[in-house]
C-alpha positions as protocol buffer text, in pm:
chain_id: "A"
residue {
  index: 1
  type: UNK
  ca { x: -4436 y: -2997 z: 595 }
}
residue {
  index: 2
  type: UNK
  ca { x: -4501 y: -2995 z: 982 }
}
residue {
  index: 3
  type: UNK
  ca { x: -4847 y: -2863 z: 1047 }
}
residue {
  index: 4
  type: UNK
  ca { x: -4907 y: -2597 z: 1345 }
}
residue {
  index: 5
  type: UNK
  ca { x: -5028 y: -2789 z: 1671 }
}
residue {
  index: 6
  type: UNK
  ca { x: -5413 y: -2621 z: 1732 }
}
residue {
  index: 7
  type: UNK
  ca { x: -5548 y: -2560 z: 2096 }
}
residue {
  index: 8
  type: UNK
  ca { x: -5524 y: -2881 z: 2315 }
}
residue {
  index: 9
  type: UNK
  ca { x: -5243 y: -3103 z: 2179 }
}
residue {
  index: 10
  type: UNK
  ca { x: -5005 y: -3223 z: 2451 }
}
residue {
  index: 11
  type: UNK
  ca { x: -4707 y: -3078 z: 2318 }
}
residue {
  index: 12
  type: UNK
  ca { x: -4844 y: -2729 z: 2380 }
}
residue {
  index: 13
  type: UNK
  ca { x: -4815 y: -2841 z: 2755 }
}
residue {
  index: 14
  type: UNK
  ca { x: -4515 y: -2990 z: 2760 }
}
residue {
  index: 15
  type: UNK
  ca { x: -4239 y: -2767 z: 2881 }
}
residue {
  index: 16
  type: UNK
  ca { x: -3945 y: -2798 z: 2609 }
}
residue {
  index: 17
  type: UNK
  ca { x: -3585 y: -2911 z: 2718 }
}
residue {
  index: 18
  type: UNK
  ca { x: -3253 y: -2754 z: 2576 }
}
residue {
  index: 19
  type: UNK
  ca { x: -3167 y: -2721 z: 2251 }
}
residue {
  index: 20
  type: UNK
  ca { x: -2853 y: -2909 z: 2105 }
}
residue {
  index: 21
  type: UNK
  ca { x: -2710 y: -2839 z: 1791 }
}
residue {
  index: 22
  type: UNK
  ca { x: -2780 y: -3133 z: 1616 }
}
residue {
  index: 23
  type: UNK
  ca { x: -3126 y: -3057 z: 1668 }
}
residue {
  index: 24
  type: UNK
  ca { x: -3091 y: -2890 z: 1351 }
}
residue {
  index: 25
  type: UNK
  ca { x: -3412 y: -3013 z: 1187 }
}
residue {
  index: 26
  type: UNK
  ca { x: -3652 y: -2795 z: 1392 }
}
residue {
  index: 27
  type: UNK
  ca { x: -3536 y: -2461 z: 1305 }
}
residue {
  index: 28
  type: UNK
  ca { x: -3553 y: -2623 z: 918 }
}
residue {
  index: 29
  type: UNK
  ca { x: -3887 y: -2722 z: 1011 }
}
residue {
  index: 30
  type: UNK
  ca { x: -3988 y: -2402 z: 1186 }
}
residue {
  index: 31
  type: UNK
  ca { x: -3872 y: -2187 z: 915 }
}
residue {
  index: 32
  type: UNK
  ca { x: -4075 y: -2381 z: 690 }
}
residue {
  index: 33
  type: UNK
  ca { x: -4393 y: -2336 z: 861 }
}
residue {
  index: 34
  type: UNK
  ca { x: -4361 y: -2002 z: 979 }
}
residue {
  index: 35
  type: UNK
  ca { x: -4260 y: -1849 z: 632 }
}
residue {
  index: 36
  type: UNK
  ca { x: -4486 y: -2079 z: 364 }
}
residue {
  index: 37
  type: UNK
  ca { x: -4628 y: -1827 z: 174 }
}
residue {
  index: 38
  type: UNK
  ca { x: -4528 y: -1658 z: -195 }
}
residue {
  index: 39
  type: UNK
  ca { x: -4541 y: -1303 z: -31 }
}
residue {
  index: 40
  type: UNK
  ca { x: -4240 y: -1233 z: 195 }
}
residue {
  index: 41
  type: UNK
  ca { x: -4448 y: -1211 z: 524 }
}
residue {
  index: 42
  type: UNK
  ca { x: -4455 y: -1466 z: 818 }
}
residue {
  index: 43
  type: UNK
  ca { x: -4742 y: -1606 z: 954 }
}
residue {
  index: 44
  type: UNK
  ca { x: -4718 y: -1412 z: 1241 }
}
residue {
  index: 45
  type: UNK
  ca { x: -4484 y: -1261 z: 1464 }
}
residue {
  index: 46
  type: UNK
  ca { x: -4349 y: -1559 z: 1648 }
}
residue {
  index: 47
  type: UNK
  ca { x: -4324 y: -1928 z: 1659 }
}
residue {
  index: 48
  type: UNK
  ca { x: -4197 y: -2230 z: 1924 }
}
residue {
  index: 49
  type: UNK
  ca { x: -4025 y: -2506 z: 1870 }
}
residue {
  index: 50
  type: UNK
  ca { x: -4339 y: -2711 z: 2027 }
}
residue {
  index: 51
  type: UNK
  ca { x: -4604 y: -2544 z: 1796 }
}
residue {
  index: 52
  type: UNK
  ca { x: -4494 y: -2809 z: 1585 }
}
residue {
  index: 53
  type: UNK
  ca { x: -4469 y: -3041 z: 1761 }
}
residue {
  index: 54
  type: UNK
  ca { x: -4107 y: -3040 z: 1873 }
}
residue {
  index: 55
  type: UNK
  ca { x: -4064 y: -3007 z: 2251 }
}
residue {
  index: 56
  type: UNK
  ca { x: -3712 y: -2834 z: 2216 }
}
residue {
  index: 57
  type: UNK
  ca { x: -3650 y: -2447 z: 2341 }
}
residue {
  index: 58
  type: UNK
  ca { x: -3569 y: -2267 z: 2006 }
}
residue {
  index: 59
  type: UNK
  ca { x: -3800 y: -1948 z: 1842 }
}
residue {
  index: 60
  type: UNK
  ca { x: -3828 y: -1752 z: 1595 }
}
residue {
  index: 61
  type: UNK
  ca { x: -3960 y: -1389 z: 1603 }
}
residue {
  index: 62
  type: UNK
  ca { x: -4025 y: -1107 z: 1329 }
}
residue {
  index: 63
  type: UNK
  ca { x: -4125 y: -826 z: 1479 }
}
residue {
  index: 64
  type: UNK
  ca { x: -4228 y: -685 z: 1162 }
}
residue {
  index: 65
  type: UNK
  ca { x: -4351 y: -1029 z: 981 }
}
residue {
  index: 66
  type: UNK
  ca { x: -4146 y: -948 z: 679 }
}
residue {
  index: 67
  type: UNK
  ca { x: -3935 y: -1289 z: 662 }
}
residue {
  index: 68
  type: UNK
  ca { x: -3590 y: -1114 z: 621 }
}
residue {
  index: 69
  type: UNK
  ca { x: -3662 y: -967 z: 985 }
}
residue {
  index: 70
  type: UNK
  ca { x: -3676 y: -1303 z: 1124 }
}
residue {
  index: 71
  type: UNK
  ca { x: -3483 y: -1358 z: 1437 }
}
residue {
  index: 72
  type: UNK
  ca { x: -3364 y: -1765 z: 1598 }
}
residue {
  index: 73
  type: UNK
  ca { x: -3309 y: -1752 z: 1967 }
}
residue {
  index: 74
  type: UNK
  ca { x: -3159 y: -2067 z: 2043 }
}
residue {
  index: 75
  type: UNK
  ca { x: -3263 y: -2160 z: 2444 }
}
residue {
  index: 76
  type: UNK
  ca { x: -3376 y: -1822 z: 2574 }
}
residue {
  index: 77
  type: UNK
  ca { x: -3384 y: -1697 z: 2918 }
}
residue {
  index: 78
  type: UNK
  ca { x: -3533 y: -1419 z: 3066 }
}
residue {
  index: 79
  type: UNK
  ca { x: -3258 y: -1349 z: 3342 }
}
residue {
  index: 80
  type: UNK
  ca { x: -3433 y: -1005 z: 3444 }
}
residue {
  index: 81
  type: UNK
  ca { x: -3759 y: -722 z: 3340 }
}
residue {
  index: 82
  type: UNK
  ca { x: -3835 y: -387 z: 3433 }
}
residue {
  index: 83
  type: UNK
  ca { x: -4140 y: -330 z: 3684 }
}
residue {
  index: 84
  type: UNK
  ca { x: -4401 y: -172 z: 3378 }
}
residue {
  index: 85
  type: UNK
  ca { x: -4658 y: -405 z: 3258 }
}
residue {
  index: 86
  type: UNK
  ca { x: -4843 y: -331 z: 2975 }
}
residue {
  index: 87
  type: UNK
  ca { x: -5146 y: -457 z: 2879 }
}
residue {
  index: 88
  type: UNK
  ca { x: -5285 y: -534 z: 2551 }
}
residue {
  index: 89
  type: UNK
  ca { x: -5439 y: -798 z: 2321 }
}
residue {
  index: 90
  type: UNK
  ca { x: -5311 y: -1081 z: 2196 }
}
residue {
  index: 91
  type: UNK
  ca { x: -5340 y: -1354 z: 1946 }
}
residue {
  index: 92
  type: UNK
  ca { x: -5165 y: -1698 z: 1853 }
}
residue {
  index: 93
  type: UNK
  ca { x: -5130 y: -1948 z: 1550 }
}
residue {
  index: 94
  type: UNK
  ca { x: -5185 y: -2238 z: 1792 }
}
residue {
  index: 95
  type: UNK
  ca { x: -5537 y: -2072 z: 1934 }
}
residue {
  index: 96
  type: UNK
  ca { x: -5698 y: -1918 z: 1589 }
}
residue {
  index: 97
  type: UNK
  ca { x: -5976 y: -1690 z: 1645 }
}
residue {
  index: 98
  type: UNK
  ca { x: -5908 y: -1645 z: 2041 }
}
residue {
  index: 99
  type: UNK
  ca { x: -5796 y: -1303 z: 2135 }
}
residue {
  index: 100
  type: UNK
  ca { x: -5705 y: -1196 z: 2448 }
}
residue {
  index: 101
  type: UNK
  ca { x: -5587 y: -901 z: 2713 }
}
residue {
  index: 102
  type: UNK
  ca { x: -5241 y: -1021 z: 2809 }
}
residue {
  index: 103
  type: UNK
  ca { x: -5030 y: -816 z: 3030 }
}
residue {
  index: 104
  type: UNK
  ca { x: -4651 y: -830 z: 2963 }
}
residue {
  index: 105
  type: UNK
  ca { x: -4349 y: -661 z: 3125 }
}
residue {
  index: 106
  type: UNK
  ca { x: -4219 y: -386 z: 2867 }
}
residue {
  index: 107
  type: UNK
  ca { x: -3882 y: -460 z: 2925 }
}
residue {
  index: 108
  type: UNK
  ca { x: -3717 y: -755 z: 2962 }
}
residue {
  index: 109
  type: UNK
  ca { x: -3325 y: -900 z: 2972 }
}
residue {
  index: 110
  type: UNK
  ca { x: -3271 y: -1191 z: 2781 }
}
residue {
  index: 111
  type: UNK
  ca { x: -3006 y: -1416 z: 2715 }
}
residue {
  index: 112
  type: UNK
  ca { x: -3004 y: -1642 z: 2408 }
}
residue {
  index: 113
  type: UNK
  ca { x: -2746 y: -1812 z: 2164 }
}
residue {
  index: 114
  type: UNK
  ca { x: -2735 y: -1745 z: 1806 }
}
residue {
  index: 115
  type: UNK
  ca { x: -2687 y: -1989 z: 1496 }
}
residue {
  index: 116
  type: UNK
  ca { x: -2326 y: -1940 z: 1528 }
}
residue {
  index: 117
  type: UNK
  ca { x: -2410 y: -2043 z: 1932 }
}
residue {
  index: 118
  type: UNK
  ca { x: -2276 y: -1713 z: 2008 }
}
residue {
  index: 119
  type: UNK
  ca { x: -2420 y: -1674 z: 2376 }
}
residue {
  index: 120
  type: UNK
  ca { x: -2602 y: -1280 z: 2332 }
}
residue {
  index: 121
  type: UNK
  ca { x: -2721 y: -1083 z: 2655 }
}
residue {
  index: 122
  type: UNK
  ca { x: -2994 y: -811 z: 2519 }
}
residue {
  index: 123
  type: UNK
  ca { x: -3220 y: -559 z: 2669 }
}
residue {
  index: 124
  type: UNK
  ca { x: -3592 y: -596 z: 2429 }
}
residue {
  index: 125
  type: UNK
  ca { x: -3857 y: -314 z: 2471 }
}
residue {
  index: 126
  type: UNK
  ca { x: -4199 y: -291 z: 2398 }
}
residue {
  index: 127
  type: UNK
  ca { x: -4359 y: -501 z: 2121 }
}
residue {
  index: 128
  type: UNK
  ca { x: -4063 y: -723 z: 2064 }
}
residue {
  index: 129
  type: UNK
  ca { x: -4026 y: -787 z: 2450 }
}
residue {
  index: 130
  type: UNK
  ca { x: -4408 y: -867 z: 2418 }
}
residue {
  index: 131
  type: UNK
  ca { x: -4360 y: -1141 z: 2166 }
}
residue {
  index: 132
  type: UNK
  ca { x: -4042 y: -1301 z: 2322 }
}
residue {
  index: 133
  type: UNK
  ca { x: -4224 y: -1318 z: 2666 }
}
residue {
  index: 134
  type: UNK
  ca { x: -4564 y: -1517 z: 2445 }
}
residue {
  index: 135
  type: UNK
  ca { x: -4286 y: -1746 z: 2285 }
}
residue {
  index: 136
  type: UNK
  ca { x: -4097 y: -1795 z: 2678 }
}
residue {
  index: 137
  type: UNK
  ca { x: -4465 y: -1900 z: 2747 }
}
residue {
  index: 138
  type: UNK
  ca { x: -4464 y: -2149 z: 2479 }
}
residue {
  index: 139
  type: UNK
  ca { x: -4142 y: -2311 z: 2589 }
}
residue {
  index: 140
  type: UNK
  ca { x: -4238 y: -2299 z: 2944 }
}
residue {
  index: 141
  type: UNK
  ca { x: -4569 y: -2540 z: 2845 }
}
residue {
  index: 142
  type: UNK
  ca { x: -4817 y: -2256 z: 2940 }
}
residue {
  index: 143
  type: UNK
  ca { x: -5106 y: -2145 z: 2766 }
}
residue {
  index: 144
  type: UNK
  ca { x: -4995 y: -1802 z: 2581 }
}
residue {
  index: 145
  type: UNK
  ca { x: -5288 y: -1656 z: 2628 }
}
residue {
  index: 146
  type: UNK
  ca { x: -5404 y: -1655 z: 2984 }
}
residue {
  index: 147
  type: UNK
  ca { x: -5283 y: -1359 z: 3207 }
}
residue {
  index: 148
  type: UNK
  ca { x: -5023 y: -1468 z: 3510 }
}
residue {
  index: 149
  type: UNK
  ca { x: -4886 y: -1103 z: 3564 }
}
């Protein structure tokens, strides 16, 4: 099993490309990680593809870390977010023990495909807006937890 990347490896920093459908280890992979445990939570409440180490632009959020709420967005995009920002803290599996005042938009538009590669255009609100904009961050090579709004 893939191990979570901690603080300072250079995948962190790398800004992930687009991902293909034969790329279909890393979701295997990400699942994996973000879901071994015997009790049916996640480890958190999102994941990146290049938390483990794979620079590719795939995540996976639960906004309720109960593993059947888990959702893969396949190459997301925010094409658009409201003007509210909403400050609060925040944490991250590849940063333990580092929490920090992060200010996010509280809505945001986002446009993602599905497994099926279905191509989905969705308005997200609130907390789950909040942890697609830390995963964006991921994918984007920044450091999740430093404040840039």
């Amino acid at each position: 099993m893939k191990d979570i990347l901690i603080n300072n490896e250079k995948e962190l920093y790398t800004k992930c490309t687009t991902y293909l459908p034969t790329d279909e280890n890393v979701v295997k992979d990400l699942l994996e990680v973000f879901t071994n445990s015997s009790s049916d939570k996640c480890l958190g409440y999102g994941i990146a593809g290049n938390q483990i180490g794979y620079t590719k632009r795939v995540i996976l959020v639960s906004p309720t870390t109960k593993k059947k709420d888990i959702i893969i967005m396949y190459n997301p995009t925010i094409i658009n977010h409201g003007r509210d920002i909403v400050y609060d803290v925040e944490g991250c599996l590849s940063y333990p023990n580092k929490r920090e005042k992060i200010g996010r938009y509280r809505v945001i538009d986002i446009q993602y495909n599905t497994k099926d590669w279905k191509h989905v255009t969705e308005t997200i609100k609130g907390f789950n807006a909040r942890i697609i904009q830390h995963e964006l961050d991921h994918l984007e090579g920044l450091n999740c937890l430093e404040n840039r709004l």
